[in-house]
CHARMM-style PDB file with segment names, atoms N, HN, CA, C and O in Angstrom:
ATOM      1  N   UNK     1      -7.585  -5.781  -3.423  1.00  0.00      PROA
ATOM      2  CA  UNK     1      -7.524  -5.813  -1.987  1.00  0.00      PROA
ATOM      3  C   UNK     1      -8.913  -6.208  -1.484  1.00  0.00      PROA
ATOM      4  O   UNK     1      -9.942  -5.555  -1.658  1.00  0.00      PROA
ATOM      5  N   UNK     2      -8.810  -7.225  -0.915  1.00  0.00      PROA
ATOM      6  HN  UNK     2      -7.974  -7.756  -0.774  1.00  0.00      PROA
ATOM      7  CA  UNK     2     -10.239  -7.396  -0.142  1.00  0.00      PROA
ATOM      8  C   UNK     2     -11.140  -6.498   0.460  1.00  0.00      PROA
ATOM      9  O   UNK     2     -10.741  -5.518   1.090  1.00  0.00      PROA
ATOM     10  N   UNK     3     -12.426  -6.790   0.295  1.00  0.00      PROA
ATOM     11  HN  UNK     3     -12.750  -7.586  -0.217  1.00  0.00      PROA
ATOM     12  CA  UNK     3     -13.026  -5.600   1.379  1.00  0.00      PROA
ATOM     13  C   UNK     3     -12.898  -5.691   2.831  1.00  0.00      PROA
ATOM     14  O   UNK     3     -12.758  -4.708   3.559  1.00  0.00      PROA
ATOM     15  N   UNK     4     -12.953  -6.998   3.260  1.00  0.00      PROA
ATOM     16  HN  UNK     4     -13.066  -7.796   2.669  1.00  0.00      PROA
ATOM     17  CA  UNK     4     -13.287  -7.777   4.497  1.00  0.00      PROA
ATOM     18  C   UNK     4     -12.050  -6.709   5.285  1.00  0.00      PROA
ATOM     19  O   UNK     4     -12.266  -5.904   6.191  1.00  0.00      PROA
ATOM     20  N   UNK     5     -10.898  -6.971   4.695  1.00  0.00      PROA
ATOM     21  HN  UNK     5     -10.722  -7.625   3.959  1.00  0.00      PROA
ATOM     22  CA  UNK     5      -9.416  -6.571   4.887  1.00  0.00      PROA
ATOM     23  C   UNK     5      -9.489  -4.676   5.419  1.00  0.00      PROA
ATOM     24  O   UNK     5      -9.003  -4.143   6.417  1.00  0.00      PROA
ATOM     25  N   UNK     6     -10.350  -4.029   4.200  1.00  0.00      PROA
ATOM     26  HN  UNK     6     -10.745  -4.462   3.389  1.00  0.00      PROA
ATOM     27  CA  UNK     6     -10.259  -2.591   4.775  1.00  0.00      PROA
ATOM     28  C   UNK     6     -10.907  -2.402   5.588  1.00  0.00      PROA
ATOM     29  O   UNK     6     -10.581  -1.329   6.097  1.00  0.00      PROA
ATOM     30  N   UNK     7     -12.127  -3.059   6.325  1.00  0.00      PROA
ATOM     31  HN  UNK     7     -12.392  -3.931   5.912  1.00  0.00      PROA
ATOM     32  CA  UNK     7     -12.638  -2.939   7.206  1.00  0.00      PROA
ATOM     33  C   UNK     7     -12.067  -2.827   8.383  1.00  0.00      PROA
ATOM     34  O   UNK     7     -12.271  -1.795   9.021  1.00  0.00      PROA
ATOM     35  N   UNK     8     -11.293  -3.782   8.883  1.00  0.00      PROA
ATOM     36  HN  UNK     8     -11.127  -4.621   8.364  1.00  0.00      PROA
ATOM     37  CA  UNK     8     -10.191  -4.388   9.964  1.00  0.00      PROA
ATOM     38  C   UNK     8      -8.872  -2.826   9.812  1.00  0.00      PROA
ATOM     39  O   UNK     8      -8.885  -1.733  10.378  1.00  0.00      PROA
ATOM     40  N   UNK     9      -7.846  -3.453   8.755  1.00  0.00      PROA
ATOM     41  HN  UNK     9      -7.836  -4.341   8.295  1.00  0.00      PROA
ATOM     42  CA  UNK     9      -6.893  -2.989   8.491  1.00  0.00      PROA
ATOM     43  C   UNK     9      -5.904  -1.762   9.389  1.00  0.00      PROA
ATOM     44  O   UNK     9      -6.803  -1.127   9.940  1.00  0.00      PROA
ATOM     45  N   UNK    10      -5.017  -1.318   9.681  1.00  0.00      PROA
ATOM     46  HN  UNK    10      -4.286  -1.834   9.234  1.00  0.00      PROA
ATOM     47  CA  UNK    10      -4.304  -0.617   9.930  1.00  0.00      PROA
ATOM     48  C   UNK    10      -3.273   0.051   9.376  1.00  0.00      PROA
ATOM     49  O   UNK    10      -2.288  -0.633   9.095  1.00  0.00      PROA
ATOM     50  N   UNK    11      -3.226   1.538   9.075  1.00  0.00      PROA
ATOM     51  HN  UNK    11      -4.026   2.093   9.303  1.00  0.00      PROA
ATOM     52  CA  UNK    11      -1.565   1.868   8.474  1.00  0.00      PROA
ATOM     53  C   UNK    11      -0.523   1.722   9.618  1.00  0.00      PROA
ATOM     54  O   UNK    11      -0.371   2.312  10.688  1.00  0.00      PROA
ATOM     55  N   UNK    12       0.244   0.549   8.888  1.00  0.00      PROA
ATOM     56  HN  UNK    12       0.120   0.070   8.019  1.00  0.00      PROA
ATOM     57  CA  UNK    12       1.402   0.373   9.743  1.00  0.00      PROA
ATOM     58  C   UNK    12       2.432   1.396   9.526  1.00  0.00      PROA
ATOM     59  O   UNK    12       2.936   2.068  10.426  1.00  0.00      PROA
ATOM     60  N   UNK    13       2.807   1.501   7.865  1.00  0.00      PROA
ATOM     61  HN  UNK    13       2.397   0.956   7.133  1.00  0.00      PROA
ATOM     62  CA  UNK    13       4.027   2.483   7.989  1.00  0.00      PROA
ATOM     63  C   UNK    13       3.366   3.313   6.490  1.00  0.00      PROA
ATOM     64  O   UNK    13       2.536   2.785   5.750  1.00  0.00      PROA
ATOM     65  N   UNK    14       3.985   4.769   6.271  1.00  0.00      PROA
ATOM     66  HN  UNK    14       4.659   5.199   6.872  1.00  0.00      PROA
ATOM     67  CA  UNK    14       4.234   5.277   5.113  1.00  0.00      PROA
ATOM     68  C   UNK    14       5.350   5.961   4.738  1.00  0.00      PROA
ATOM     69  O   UNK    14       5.757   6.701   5.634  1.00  0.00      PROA
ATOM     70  N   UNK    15       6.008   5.980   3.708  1.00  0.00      PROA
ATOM     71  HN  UNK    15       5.678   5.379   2.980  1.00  0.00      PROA
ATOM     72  CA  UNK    15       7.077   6.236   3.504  1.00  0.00      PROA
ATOM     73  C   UNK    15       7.703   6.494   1.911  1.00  0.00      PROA
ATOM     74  O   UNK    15       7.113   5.949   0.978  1.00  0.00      PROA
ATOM     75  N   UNK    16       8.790   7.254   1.669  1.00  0.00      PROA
ATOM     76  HN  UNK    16       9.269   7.696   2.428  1.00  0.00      PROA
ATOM     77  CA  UNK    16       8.773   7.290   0.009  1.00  0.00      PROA
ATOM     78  C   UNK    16      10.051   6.285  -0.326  1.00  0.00      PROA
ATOM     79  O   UNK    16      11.167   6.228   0.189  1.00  0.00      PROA
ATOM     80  N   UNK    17       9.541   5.639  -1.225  1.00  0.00      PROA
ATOM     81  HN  UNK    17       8.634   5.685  -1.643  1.00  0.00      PROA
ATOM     82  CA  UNK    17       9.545   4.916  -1.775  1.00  0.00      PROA
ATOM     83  C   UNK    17      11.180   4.676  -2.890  1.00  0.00      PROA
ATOM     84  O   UNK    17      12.131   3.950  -2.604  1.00  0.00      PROA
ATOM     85  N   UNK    18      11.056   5.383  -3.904  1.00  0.00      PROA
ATOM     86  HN  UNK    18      10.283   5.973  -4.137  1.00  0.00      PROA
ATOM     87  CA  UNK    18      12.078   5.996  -4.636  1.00  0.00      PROA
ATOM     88  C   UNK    18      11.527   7.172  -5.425  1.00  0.00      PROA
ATOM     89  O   UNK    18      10.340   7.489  -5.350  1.00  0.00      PROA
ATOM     90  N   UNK    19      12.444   7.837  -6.214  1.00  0.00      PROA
ATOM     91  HN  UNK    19      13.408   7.578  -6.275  1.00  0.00      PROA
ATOM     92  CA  UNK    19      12.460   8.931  -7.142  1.00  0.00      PROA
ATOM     93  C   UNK    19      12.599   8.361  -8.469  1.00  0.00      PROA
ATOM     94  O   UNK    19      13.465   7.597  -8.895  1.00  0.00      PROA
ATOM     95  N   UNK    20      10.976   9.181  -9.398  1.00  0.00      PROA
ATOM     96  HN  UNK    20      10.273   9.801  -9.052  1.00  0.00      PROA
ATOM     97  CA  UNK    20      10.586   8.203 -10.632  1.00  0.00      PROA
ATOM     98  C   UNK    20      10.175   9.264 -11.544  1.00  0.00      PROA
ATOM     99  O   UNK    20       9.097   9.827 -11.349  1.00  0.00      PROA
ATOM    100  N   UNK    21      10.927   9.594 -12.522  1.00  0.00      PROA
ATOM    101  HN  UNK    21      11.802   9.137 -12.681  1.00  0.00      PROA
ATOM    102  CA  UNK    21      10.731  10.975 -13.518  1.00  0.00      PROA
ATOM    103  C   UNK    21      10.341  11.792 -12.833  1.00  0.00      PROA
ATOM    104  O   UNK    21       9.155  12.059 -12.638  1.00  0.00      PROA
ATOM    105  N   UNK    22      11.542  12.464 -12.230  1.00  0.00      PROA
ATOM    106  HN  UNK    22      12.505  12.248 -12.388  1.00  0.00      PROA
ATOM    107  CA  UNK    22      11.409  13.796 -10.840  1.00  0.00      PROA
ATOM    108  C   UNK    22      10.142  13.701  -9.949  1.00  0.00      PROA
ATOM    109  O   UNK    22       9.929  14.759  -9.358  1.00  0.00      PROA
ATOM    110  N   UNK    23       9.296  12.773  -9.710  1.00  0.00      PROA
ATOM    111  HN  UNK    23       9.468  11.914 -10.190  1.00  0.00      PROA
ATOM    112  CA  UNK    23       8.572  12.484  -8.639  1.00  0.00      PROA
ATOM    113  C   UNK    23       8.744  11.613  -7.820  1.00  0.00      PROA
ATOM    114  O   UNK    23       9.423  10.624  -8.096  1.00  0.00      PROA
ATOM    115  N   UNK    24       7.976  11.841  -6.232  1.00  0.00      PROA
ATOM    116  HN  UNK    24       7.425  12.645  -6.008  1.00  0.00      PROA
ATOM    117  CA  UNK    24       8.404  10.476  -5.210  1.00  0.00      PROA
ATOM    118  C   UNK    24       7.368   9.867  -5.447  1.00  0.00      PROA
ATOM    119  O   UNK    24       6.215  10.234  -5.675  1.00  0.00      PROA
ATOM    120  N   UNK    25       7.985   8.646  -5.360  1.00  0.00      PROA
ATOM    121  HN  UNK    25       8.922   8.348  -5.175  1.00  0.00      PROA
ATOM    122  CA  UNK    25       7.122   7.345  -5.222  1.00  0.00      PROA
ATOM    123  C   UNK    25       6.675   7.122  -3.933  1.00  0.00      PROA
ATOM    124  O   UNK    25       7.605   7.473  -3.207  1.00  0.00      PROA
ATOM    125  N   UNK    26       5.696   6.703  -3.210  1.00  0.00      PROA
ATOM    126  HN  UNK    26       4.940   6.418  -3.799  1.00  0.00      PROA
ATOM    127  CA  UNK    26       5.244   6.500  -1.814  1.00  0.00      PROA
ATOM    128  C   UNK    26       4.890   5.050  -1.690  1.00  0.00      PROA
ATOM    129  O   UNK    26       4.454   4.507  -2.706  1.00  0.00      PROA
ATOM    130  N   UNK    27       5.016   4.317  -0.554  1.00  0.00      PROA
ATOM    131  HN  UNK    27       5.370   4.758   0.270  1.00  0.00      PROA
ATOM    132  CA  UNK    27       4.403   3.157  -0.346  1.00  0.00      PROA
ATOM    133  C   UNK    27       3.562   3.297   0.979  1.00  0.00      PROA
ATOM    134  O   UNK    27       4.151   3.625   2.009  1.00  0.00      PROA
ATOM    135  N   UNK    28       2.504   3.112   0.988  1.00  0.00      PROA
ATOM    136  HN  UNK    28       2.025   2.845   0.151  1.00  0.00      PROA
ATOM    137  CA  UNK    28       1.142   2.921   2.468  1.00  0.00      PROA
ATOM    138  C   UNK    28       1.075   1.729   2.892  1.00  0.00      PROA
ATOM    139  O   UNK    28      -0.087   1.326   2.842  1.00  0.00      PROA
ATOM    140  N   UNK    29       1.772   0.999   3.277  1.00  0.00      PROA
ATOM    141  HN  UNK    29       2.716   1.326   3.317  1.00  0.00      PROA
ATOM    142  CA  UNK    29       1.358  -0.350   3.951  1.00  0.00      PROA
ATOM    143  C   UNK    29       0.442  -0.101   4.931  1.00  0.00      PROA
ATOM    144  O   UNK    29       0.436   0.823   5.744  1.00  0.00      PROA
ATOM    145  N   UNK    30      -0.665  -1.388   4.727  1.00  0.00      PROA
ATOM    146  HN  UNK    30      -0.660  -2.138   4.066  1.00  0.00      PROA
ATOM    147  CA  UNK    30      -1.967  -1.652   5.748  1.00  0.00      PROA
ATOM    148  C   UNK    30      -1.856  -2.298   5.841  1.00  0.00      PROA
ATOM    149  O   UNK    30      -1.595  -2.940   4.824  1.00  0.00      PROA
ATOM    150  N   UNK    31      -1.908  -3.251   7.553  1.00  0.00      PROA
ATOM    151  HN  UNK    31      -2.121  -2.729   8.379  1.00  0.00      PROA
ATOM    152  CA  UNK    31      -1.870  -4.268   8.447  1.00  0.00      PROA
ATOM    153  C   UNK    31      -3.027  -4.517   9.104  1.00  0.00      PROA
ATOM    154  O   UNK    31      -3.632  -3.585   9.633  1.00  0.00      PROA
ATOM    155  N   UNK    32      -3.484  -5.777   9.161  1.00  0.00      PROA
ATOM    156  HN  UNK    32      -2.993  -6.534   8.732  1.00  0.00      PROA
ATOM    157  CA  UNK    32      -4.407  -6.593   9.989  1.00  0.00      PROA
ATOM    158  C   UNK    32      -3.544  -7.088  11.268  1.00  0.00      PROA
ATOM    159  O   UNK    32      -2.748  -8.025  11.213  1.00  0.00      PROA
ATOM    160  N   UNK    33      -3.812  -6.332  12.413  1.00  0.00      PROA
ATOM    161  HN  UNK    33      -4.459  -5.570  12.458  1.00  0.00      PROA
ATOM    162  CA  UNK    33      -3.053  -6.345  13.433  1.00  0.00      PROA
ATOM    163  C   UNK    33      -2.996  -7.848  13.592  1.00  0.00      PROA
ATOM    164  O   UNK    33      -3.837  -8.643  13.171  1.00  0.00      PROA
ATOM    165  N   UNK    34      -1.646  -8.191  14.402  1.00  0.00      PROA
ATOM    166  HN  UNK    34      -0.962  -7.545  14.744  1.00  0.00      PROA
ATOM    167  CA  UNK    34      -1.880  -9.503  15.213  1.00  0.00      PROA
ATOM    168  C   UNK    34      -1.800 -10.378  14.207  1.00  0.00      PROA
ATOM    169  O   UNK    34      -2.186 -11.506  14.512  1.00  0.00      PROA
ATOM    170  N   UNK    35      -1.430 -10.235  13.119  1.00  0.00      PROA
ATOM    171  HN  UNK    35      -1.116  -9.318  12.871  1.00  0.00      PROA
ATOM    172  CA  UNK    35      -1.048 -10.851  11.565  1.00  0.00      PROA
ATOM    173  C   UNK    35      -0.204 -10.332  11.012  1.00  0.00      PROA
ATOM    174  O   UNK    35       0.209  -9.183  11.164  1.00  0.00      PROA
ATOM    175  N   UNK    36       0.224 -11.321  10.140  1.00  0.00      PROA
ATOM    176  HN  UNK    36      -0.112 -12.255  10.016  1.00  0.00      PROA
ATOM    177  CA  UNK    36       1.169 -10.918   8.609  1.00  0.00      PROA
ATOM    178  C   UNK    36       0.385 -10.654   7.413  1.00  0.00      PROA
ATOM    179  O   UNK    36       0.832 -10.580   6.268  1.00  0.00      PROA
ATOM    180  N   UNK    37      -1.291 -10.467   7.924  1.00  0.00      PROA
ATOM    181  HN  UNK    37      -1.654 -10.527   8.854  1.00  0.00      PROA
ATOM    182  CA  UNK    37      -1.894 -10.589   6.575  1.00  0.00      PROA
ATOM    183  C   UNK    37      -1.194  -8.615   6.388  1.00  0.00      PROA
ATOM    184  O   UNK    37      -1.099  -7.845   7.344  1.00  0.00      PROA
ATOM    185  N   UNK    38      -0.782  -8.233   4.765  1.00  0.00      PROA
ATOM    186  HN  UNK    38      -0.859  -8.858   3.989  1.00  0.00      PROA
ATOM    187  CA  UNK    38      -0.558  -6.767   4.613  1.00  0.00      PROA
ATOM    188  C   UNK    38      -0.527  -6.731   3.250  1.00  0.00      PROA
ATOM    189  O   UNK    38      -0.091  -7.607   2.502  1.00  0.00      PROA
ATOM    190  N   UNK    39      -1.089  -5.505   2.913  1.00  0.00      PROA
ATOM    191  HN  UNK    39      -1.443  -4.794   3.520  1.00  0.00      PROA
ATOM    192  CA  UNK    39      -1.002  -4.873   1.746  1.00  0.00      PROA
ATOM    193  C   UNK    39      -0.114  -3.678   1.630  1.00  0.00      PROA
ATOM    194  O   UNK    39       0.032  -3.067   2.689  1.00  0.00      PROA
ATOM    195  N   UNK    40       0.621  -3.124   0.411  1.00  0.00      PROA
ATOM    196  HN  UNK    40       0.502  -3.621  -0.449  1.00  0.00      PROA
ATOM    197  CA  UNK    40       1.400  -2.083  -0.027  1.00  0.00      PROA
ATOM    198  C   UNK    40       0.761  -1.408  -0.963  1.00  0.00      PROA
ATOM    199  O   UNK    40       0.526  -2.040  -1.993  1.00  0.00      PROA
ATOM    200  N   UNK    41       0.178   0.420  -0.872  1.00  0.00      PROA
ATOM    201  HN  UNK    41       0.368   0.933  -0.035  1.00  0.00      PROA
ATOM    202  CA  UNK    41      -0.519   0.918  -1.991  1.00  0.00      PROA
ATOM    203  C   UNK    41       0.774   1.370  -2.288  1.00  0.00      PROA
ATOM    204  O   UNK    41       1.220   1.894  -1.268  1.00  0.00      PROA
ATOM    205  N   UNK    42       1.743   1.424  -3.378  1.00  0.00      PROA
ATOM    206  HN  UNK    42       1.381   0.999  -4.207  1.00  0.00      PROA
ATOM    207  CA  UNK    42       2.270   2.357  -3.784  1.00  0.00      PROA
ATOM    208  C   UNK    42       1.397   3.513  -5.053  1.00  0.00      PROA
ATOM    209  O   UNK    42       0.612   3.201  -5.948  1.00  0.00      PROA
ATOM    210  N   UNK    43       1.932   4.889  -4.656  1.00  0.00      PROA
ATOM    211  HN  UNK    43       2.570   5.143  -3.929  1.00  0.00      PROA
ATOM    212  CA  UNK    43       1.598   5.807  -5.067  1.00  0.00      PROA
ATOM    213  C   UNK    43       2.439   7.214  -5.090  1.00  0.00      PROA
ATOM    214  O   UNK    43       3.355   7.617  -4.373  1.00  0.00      PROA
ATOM    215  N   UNK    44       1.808   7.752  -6.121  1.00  0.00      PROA
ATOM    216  HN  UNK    44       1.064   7.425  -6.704  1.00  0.00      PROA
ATOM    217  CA  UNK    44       2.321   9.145  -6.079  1.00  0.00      PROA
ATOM    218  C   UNK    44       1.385  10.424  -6.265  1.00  0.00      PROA
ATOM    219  O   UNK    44       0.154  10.441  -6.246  1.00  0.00      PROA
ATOM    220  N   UNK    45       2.207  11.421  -6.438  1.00  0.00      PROA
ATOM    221  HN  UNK    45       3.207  11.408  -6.454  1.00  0.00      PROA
ATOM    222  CA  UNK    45       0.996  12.665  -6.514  1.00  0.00      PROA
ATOM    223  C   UNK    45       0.959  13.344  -7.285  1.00  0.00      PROA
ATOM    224  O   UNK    45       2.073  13.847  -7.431  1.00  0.00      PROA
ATOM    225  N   UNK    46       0.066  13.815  -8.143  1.00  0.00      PROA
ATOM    226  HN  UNK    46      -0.839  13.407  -8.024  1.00  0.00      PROA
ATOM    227  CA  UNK    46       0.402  14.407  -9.695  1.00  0.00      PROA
ATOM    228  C   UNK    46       0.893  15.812  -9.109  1.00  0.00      PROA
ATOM    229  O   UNK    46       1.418  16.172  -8.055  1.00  0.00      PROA
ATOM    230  N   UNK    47       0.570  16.294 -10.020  1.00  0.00      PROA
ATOM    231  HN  UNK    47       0.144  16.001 -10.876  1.00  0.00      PROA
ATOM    232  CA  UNK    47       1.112  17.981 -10.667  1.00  0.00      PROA
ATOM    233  C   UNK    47      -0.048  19.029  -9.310  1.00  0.00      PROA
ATOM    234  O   UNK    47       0.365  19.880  -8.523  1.00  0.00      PROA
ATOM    235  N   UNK    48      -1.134  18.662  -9.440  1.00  0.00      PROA
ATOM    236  HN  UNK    48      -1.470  17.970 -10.080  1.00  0.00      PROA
ATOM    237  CA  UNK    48      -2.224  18.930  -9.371  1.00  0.00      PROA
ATOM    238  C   UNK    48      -2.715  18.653  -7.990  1.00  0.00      PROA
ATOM    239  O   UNK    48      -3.732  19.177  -7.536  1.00  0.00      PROA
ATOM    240  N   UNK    49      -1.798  17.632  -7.192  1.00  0.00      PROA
ATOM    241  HN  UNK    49      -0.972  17.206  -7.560  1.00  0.00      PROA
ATOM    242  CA  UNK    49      -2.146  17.438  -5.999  1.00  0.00      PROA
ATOM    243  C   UNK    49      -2.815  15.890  -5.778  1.00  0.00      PROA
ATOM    244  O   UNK    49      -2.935  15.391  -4.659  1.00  0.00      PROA
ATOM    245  N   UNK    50      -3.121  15.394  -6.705  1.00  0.00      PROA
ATOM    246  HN  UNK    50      -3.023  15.799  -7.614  1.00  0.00      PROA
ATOM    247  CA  UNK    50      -4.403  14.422  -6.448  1.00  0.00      PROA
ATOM    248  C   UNK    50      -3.071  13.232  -6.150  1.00  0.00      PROA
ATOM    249  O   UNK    50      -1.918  13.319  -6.572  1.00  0.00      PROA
ATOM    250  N   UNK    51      -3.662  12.141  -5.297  1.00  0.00      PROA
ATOM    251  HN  UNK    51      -4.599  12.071  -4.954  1.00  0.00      PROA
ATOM    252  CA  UNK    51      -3.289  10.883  -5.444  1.00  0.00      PROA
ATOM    253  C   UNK    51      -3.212   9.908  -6.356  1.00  0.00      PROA
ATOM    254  O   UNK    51      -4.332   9.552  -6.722  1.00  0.00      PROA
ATOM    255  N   UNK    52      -2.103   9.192  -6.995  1.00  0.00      PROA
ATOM    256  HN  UNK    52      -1.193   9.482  -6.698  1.00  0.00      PROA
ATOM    257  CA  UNK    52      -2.420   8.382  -8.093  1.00  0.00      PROA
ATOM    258  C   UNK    52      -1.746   6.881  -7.454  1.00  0.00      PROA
ATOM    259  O   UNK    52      -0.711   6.742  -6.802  1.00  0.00      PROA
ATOM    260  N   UNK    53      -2.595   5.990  -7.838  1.00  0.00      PROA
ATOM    261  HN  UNK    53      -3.436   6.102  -8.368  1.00  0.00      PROA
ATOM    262  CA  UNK    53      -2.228   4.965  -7.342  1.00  0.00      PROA
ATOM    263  C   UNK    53      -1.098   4.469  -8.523  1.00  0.00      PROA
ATOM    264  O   UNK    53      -1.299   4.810  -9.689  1.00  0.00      PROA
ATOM    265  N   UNK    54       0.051   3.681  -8.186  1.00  0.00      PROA
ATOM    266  HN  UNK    54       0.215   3.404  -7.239  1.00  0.00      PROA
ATOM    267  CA  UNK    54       1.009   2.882  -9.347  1.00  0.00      PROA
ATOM    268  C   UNK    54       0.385   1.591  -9.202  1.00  0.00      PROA
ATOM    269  O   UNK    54      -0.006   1.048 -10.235  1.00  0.00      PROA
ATOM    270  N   UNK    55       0.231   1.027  -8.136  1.00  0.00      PROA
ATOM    271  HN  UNK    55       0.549   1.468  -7.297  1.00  0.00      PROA
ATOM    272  CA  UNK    55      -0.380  -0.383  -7.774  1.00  0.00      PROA
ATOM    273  C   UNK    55      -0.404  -0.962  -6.462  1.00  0.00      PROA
ATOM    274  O   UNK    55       0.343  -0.468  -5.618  1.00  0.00      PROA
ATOM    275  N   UNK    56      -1.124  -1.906  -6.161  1.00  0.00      PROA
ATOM    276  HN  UNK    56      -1.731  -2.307  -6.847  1.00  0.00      PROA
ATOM    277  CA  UNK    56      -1.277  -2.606  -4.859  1.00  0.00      PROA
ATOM    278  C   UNK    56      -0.673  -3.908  -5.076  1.00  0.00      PROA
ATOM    279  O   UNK    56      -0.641  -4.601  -6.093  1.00  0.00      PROA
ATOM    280  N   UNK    57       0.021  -4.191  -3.371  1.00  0.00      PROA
ATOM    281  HN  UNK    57      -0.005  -3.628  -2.544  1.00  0.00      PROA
ATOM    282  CA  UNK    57       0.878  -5.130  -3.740  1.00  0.00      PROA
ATOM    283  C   UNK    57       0.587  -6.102  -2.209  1.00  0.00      PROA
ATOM    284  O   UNK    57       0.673  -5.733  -1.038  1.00  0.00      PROA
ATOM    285  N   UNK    58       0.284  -7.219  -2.687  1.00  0.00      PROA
ATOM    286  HN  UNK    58       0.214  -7.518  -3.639  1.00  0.00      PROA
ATOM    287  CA  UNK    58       0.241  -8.407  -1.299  1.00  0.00      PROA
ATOM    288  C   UNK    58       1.436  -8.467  -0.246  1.00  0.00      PROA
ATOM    289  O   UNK    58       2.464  -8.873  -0.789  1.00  0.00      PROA
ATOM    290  N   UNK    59       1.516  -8.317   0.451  1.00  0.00      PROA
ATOM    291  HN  UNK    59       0.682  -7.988   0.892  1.00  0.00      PROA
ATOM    292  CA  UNK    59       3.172  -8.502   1.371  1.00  0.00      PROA
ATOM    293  C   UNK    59       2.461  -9.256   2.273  1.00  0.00      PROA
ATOM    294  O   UNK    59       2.713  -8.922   3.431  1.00  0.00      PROA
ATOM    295  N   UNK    60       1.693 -10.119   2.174  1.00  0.00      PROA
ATOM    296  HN  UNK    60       1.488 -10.390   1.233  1.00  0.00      PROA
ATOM    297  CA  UNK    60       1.594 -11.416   3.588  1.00  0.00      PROA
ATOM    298  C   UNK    60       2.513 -12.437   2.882  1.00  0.00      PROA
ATOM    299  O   UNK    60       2.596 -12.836   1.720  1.00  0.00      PROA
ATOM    300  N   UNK    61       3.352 -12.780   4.342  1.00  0.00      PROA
ATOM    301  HN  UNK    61       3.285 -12.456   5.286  1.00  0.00      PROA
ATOM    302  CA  UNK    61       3.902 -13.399   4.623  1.00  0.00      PROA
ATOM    303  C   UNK    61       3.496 -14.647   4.611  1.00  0.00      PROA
ATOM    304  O   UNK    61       4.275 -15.593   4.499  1.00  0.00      PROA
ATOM    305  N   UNK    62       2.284 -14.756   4.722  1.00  0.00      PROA
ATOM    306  HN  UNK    62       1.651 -13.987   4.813  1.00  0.00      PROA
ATOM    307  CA  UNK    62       1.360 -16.730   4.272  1.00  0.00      PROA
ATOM    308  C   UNK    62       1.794 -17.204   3.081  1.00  0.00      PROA
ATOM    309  O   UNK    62       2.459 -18.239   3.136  1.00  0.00      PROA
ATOM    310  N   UNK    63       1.677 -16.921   2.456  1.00  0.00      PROA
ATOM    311  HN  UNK    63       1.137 -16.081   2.411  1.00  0.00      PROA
ATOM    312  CA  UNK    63       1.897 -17.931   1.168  1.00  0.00      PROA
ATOM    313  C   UNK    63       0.012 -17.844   0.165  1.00  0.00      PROA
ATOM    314  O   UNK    63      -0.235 -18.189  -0.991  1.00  0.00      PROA
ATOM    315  N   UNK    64      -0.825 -17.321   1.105  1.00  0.00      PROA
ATOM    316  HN  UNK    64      -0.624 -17.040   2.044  1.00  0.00      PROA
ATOM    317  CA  UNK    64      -2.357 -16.667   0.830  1.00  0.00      PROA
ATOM    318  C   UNK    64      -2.373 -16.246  -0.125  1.00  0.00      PROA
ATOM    319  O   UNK    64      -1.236 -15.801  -0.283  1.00  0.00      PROA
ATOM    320  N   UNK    65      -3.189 -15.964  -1.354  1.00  0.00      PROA
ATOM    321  HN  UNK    65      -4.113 -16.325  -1.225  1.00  0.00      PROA
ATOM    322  CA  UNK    65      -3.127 -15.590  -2.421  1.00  0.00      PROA
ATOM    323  C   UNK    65      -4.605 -14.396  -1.921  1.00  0.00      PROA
ATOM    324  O   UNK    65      -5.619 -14.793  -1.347  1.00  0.00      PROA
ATOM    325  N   UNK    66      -4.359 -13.057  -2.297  1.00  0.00      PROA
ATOM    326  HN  UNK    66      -3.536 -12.734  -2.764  1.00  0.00      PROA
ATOM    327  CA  UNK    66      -4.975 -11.946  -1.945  1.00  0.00      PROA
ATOM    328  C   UNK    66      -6.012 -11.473  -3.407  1.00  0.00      PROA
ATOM    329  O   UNK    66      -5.530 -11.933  -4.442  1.00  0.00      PROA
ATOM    330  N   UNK    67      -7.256 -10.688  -3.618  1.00  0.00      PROA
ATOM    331  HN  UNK    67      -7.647 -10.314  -2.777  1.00  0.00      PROA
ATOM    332  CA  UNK    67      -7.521 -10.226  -4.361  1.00  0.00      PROA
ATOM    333  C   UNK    67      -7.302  -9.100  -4.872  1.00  0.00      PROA
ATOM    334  OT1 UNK    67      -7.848  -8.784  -5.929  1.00  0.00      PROA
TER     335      UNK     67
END
């Protein structure tokens, strides 16, 4: 994910995701308002509480290739 991007960025939505060896899956989409530029963190939460990321995922709508 770019840096430029978290600077700007917005959480548009969060929400779970599906159910994955008795845990929820979550997705965080972040939006660059006034654009389609967006990213998806999906994640979940261990045993323990902590956040674990599964992966980040590009959802702009450009055709843009993201880092």
């Amino acid at each position: 994910m770019p840096s430029d991007f978290l600077k700007i960025c917005h959480m548009w939505k969060n929400e779970v995701s599906r159910l994955e060896n008795d845990k929820l899956v979550c997705r965080a989409t972040f939006a660059q308002p006034d654009t389609d530029y967006q990213y998806a963190i999906v994640y979940t939460v261990t045993d323990k509480g902590e956040l674990k990321i599964i992966g980040i995922e590009n959802e702009s709508h450009d055709d843009s290739e993201g880092e």
